[in-house]
N, C-alpha and C positions, 0 to 999 in steps of 0.2 A: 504493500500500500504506500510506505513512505518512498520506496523508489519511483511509483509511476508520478508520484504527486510530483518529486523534484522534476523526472523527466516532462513533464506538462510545463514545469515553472524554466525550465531551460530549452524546450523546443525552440520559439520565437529566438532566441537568441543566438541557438547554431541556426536557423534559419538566417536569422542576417548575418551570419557571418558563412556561411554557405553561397549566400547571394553576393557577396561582396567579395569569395574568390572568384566565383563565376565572371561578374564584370571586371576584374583585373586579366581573367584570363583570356578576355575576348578581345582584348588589346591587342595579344598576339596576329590576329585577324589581317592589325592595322598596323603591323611592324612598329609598334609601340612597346614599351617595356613595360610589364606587367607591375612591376614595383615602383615606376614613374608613375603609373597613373594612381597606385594605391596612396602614395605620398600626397598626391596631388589631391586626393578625393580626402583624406583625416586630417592634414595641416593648415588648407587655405583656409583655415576660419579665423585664425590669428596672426593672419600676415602683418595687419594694421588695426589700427581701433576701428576705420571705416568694415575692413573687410568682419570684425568680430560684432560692431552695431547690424550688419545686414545681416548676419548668423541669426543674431537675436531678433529681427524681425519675424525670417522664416521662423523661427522659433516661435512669435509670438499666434504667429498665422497655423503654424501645423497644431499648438496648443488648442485654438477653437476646435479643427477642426477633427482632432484628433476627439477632444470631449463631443463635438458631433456625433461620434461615431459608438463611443464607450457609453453616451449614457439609452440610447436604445439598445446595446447591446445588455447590456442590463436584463431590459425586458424581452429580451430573444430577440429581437427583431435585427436584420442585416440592412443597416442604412446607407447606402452610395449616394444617394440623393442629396448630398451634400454641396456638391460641385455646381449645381443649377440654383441651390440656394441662395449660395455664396454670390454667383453673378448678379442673383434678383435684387436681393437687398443691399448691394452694389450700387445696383442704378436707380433705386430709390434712394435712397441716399443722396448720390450726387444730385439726382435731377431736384432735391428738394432743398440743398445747398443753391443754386442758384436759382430758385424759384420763390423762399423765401428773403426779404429784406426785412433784416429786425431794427428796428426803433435805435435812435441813439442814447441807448440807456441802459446798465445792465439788467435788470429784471425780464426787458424783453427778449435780450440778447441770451440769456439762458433760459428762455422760453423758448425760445427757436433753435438754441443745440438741443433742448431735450425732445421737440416734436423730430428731431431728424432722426436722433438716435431711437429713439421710438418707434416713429411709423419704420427703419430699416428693422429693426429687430422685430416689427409684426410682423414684415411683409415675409424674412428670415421662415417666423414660426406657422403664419398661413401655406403655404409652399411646402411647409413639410408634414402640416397635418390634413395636407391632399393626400398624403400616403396614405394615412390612417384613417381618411374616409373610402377611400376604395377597398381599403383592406377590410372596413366594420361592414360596409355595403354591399360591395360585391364576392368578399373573400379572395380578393386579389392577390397575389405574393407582394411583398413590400418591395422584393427587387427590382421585380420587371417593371413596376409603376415608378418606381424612382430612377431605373433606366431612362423610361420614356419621359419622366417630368426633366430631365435634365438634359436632353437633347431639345424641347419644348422652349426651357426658359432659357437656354443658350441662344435659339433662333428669335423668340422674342424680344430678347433684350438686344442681340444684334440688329436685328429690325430698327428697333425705336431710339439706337445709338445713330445708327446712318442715317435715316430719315426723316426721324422728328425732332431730334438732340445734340446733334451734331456740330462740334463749335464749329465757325465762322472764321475762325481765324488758324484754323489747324487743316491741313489734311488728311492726319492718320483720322482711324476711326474711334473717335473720342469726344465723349462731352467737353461742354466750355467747363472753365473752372469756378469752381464754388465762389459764395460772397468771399470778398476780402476779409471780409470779420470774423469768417468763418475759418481761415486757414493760420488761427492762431498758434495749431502746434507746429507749424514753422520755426516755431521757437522755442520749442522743447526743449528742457536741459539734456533729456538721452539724445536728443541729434545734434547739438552743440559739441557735447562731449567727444562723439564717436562721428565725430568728423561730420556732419553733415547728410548722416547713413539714414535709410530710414525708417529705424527703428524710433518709436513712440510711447507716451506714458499706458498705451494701451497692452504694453508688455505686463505690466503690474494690474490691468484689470485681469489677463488671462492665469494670471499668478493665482489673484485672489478667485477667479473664477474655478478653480482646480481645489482650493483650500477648501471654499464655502460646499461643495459637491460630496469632498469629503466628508466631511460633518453630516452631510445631509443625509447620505446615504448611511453612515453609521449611525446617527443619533436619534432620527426623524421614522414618523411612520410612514409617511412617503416613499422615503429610500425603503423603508422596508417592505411595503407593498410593490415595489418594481421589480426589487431583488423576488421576492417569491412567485412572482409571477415568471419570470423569468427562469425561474426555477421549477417550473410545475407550474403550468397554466390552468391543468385540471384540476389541482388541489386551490389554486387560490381563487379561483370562483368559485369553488364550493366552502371557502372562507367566506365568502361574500363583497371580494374585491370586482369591484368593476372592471370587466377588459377593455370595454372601450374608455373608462375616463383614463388607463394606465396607456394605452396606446398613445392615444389625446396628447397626455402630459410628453411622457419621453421622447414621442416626435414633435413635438410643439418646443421642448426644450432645445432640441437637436437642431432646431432651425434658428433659435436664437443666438446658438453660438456659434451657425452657418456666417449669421449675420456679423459679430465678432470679424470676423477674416476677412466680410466687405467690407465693414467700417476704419479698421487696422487700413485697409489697401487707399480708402477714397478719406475718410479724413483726420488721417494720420500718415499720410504719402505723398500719393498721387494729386489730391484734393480735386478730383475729377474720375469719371468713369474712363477706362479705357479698354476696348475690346481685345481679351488676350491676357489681360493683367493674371491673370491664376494661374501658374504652370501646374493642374492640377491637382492647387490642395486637396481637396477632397477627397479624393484620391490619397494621397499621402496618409490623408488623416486615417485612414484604416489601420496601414503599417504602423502609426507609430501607436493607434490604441491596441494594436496586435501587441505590440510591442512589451507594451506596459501591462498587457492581462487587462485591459480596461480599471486599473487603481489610476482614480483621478491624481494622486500625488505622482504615483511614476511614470505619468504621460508628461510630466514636466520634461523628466532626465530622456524620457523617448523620445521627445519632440526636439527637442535640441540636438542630439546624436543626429536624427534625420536631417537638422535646418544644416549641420556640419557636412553630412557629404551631398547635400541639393547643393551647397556653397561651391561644395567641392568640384561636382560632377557639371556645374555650369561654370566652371573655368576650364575644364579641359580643351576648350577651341582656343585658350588665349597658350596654354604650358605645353601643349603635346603640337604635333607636325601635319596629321593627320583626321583627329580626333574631332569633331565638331561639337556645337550645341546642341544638336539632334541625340547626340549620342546618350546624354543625361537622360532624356524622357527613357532610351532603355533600360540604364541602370535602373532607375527607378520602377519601371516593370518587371524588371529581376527583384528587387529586392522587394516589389511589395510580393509577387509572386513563391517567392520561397519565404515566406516571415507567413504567410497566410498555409504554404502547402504544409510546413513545420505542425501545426495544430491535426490538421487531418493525419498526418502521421502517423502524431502522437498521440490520438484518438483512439484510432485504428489498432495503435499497438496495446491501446488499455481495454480495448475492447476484444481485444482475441487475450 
């Protein structure tokens, strides 16, 4: 018993490190050196302060989306639908950044950051509790509908960036920029610090957002009707836990902290939408809640590890001969690949 447990709590971990000989060995491919590129993918995070502020960006961004992923996993449910969220509440965001002008007065002017943050984090948890009406309604699988809702809000949001949102003074495909008033974390002391990077105080909301989850899930009957359902869906309706307000909730959650990773991007960055800005967090965020077992405390240490070789694996077109940009989205299909195949595994092997 105590070995299969350890092997379960070490699976994900030879899993990434399985995934991560695989992509040094595929360098051989590209007449590159397999230990050049390993250097290249665990060091560049601390070349400079800038290069360690953008570490901790991804860091901030795979934390959302990483707790996207862990706290439906909670309640069984397999969440991808993360990646379309992220864009939606994205572009509400920005389009409500320069759509609102607040009064010249603080009272209004924090009346207007809290409706943006707001209506982004609804638009976040309506979006994802489309899953959990299809799934209460029709008995959908939550994957295939969050497949489809994420090809959906990509195309919609691309739509309404090029043709109804579209700055004026830019040709990529991107909204104009927020009020001026509104791009006060331009002046954040974490981008000060770390050169100018852009990493924001929104690192410390996903801090605390990882801390407060904890607690929650330990101390709360909340957490603990997730947790049981999750655990036995047939024993905990015959507790008399509602499945559909636990669905509800954990995907309703799971989109607010979708929303997190647009907010971190449009105003804490970019302070404008731009088509393409996600190298598919959402994605990411599975690995790194794989990572961590879904313990909201250890998606901190998971999340970082990942934000270190994304660092990594998107410098390879500036350090290697051959190597491109392109090539990172594969690592990345490697490693989220073997860090998820690791579980089946190790399933399989506690099951025979």
């Amino acid at each position: 018993m105590i070995s299969s447990l350890n092997s379960k709590k070490l699976a994900p971990w030879l899993g990434l490190i399985a995934g991560l000989v695989l992509c040094c060995l595929l360098a051989l491919f590209f007449n590159e050196s397999p230990w050049h590129v390993f250097k290249i993918l665990t060091t560049s995070f601390y070349n400079s302060k800038f290069d360690l502020g953008l570490t901790l960006f991804y860091t901030t961004c795979l934390i959302f989306s990483g707790l996207a992923f862990a706290v439906p996993m909670k309640a069984g449910l397999f969440h991808i639908g993360s990646e379309g969220q992220i864009l939606f509440s994205a572009l509400i965001a920005a389009y409500l950044g320069t759509a609102i002008v607040p009064f010249d007065n603080s009272f209004s002017f924090v009346v207007s950051v809290a409706i943006i943050l707001i209506s982004s984090m609804a638009a976040g948890a309506a979006s994802a509790i489309l899953i959990a009406f299809f799934k209460i309604l029709k008995q959908a699988h939550e994957v295939v509908v969050a497949i489809m809702l994420n090809f959906i809000f990509a195309a919609v949001t691309t739509w309404l960036t090029v043709n109804r949102l579209q700055s004026p003074t830019s040709q990529n495909p991107e909204t104009a920029l927020m009020n001026e008033s509104f791009q006060f974390l331009k002046n954040d002391y974490l981008k000060t610090y770390f050169e100018n990077s852009p990493v924001s105080v929104f690192l410390f909301a996903a801090l605390g957002c990882c801390v407060l989850l904890h607690y929650v899930e330990r101390r709360t009957f909340i957490g603990y009707k997730i947790r049981a359902y999750g655990a036995n869906p047939h024993a905990a309706t015959r507790l008399g836990f509602s499945q559909n307000e636990i669905l509800m909730m954990s995907l309703g959650l799971a989109g607010v902290f979708s929303a997190g990773v647009g907010l971190t991007e449009v105003f804490g960055n970019a302070f404008q939408y731009k088509i393409g800005f996600s190298p598919q967090y959402g994605f990411l965020g599975i690995a790194v809640s794989l990572l961590a077992q879904q313990n909201f405390l250890g998606i901190i240490g998971s999340a970082f590890l990942m934000a270190c070789l994304h660092k990594g694996a998107s410098d390879l077109d500036l350090e290697t001969e051959r190597l491109t940009r392109d090539f990172s989205r594969v690592l990345q299909a490697i490693i989220i690949f073997s860090v998820a195949a690791s579980y089946y595994i190790a399933n399989l092997k506690r099951k025979k």
